[in-house]
C-alpha positions in Angstrom: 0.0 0.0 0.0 2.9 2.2 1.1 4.6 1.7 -2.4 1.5 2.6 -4.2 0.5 5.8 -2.2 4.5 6.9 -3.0 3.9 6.3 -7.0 0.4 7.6 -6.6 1.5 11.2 -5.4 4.7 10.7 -7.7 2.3 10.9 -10.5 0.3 13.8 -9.6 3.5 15.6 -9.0 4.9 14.6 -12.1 1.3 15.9 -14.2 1.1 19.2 -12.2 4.9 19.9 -13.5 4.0 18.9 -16.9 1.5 21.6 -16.7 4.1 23.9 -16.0 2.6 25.7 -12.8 4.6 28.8 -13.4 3.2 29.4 -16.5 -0.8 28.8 -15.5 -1.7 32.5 -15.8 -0.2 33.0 -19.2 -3.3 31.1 -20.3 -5.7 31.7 -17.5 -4.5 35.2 -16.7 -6.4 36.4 -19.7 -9.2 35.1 -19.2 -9.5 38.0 -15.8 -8.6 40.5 -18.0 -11.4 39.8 -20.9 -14.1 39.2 -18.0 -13.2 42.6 -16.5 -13.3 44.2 -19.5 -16.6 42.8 -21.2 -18.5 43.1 -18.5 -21.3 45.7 -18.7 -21.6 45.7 -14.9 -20.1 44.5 -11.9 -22.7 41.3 -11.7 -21.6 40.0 -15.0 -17.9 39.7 -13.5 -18.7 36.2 -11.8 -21.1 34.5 -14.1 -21.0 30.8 -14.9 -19.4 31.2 -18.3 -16.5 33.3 -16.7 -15.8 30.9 -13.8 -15.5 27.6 -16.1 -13.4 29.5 -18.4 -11.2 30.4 -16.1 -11.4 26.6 -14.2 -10.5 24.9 -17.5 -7.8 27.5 -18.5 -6.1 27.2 -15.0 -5.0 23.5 -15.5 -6.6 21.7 -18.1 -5.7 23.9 -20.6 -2.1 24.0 -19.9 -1.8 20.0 -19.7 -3.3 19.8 -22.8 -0.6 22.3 -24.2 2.6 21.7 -22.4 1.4 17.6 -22.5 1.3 17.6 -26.2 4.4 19.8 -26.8 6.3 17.1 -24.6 5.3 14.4 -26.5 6.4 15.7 -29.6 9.4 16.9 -28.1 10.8 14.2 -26.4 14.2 13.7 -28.2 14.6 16.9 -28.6 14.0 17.7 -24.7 16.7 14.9 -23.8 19.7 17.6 -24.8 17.8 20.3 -23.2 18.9 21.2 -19.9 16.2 23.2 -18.6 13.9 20.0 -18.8 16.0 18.8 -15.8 16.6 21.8 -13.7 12.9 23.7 -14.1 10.8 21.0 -15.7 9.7 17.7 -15.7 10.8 15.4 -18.7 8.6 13.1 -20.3 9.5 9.7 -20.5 6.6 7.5 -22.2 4.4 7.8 -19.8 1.1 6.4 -21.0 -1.1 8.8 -18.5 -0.2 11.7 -20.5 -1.4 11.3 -24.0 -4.7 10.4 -22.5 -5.0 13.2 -20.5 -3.9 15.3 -23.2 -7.1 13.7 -25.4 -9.3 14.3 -22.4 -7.8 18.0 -21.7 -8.4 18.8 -25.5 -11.7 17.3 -25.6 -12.9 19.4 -22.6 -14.6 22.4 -24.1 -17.4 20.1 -25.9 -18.5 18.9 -22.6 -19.0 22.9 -21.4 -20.0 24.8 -24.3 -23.3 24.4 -23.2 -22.2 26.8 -20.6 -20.5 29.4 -22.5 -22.2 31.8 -24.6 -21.6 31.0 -28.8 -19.4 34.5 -29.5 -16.9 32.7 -27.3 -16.6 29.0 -29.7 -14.6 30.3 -32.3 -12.1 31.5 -29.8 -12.0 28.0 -28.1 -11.9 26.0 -31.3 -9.1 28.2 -32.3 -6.9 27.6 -29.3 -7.4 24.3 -29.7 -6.6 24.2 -33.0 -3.8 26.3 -32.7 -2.5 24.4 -29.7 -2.7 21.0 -31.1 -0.8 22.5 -34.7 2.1 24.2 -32.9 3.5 21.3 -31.4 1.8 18.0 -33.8 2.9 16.8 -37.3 1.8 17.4 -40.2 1.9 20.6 -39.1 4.3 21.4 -36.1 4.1 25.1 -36.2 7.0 25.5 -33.9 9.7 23.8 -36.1 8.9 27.0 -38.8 10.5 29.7 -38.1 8.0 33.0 -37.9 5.0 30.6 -37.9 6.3 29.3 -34.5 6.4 33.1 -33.5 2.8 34.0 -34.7 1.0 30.6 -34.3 1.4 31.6 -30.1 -1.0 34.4 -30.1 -3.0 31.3 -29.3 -1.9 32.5 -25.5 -4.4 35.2 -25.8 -7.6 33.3 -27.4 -8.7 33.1 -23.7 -9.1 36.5 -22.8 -10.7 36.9 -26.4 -13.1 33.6 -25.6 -13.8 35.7 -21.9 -14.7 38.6 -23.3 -17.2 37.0 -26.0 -18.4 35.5 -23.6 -19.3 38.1 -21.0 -20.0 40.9 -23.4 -22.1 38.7 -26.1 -19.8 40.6 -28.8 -16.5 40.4 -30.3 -13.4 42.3 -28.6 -12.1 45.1 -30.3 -9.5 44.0 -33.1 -7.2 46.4 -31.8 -7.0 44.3 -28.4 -6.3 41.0 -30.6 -3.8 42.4 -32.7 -2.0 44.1 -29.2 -2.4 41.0 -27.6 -1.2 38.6 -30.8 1.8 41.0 -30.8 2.6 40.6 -26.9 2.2 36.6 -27.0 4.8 36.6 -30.5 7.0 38.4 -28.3 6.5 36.6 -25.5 7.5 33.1 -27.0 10.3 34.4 -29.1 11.8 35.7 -25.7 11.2 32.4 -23.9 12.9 30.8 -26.8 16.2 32.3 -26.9 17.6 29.6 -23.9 16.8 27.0 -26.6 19.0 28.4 -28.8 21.9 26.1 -28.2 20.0 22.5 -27.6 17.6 23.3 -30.6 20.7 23.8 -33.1 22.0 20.9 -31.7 19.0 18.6 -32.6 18.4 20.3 -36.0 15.5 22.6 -35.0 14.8 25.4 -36.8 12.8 28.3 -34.7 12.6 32.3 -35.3 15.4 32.5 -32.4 17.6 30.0 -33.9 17.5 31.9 -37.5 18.4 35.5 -36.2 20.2 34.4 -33.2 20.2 35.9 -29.2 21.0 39.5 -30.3 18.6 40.0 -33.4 15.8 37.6 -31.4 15.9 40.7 -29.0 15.5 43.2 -31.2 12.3 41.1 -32.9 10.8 40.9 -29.4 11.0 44.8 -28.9 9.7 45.1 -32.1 6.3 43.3 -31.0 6.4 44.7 -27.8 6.3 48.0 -29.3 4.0 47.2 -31.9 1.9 45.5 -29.1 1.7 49.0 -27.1 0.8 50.8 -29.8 -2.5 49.1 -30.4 -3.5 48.9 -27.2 -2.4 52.5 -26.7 -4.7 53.1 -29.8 -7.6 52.1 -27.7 -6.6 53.7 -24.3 -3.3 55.7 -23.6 -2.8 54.0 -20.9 -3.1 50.3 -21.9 0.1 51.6 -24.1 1.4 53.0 -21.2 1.6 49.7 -19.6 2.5 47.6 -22.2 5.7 49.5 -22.5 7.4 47.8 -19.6 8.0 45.2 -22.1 10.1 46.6 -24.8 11.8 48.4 -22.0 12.6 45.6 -20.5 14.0 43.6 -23.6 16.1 46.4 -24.2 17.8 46.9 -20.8 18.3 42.8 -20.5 20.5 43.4 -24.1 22.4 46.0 -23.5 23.0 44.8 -20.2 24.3 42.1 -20.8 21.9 39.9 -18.2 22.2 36.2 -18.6 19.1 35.4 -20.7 18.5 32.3 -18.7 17.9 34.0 -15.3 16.3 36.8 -17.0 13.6 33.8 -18.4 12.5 33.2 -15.7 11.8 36.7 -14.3 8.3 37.1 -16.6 6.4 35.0 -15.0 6.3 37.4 -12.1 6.1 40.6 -14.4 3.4 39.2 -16.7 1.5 38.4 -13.5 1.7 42.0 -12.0 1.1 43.7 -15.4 -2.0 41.1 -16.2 -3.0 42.5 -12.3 -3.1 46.1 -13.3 -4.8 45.5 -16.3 -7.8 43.6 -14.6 -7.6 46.2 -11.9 -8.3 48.8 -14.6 -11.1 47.3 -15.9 -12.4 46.5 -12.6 -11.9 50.5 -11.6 -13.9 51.5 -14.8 -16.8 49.4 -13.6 -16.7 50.3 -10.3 -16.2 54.2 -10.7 -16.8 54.9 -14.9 
């Protein structure tokens, strides 16, 4: 009994890694940040739609993303370092293409829930997320497409605000938020750099290299603050940390790896001041 409670909890340690805990509010984070903006009044803030949303964006969303990109990955991830010091590496396990199935399959069970301005959005991430990592297509081995196939990141707040609002977000939101999330990946990638030219993998980061992959993510970062500073100055005003921030971690020469790892924290505070916004305009006009 003793030996099956220890491989029990080993599991379930092993499938919340998988799911890459750090990252859970790059996908679910969004999904705040549509509701608070969509919503008419402060009752439509906590509605079914919103809260399942945000349930199946949490976690099952991001084991159905990070699951299938293991499982594609798997020889490539054996001469990748980071899989051993920051996350787990898959090994065969049968559990997880299952749960990846299930995880995918998840939004026809809830639909029913969710208004129908929201299904395109859903279908598209899970288009999107099955494409970037699975053959024929495997989005991420092309450079540029690997770049601009991860807007996916922000279908949630996009599914959110359809779904609270009964209308489309503004395009200028999904072209400042496709431009953030291109940015966003592009930077992540540039640890990769090294094991992916090792195993023959050909990305936006490993074409242009650490110094030019900069300069491309301050490109979209600008871009990105642009649109959204078309819609509201201060949206813009916000979104500038990012380009800001590429720039001084360049020219200062700050080891990329450590600096990775940093934007989980700083996407968390600047996805809080943009719910907090929309929340204020609610609450006060």
């Amino acid at each position: 009994m003793g030996d099956s409670n220890k491989t029990q909890t080993g599991s379930l340690v092993y499938l919340l890694s998988l799911s890459r805990p750090r990252f859970w509010l790059y996908l679910a984070g969004p999904v705040l940040v549509g509701v608070a903006y969509g919503a008419a009044a402060p009752a439509e803030v906590v509605t079914p739609a919103a809260v399942v949303l945000f349930a199946y964006f949490l976690l099952p969303a991001n084991v159905f993303l990070y699951g299938i990109n293991d499982i594609y990955d798997r020889e490539i991830d054996a001469a990748n370092p980071k899989k051993d010091e920051k996350e787990s590496r898959y090994r065969g396990q049968r559990v997880v293409p299952l749960l990846v199935g299930l995880c995918g399959a998840l939004p026809l069970v809830f639909a029913p829930v969710v208004p129908t301005p929201a299904w395109p959005w859903l279908a598209a991430f899970v288009v999107l997320g099955a494409a970037y990592s699975a053959p024929p297509v495997r989005f991420k081995t092309t450079p540029l497409l690997d770049s601009v196939s991860n807007g996916l990141y922000i279908l949630p707040g996009a599914a959110a605000y359809a779904a609270v609002a009964g209308t489309q977000p503004p395009v200028l939101a999904v072209v400042g938020g496709w431009l953030w999330a291109m940015g966003m990946h592009t930077f992540s990638a540039i640890p990769d750099i090294e094991p992916d030219r090792e195993t023959g993998i050909r990305t936006t980061a490993t074409v242009l290299g650490a110094q030019r992959t900069y300069a491309y993510c301050g490109a979209c970062w600008l871009a990105s603050a642009l649109a959204f500073g078309a819609l509201d100055v201060r949206l813009g005003a916000v979104m500038l940390v990012y380009p800001v921030l590429v720039g001084a971690i360049a020219t200062a020469s700050v080891d990329v790896d450590r600096a990775y790892w940093w934007f989980p924290a700083i996407n968390t505070v600047v996805g809080a001041v943009l719910t907090m916004g929309g929340l204020w305009r609610l609450l006060y006009g």
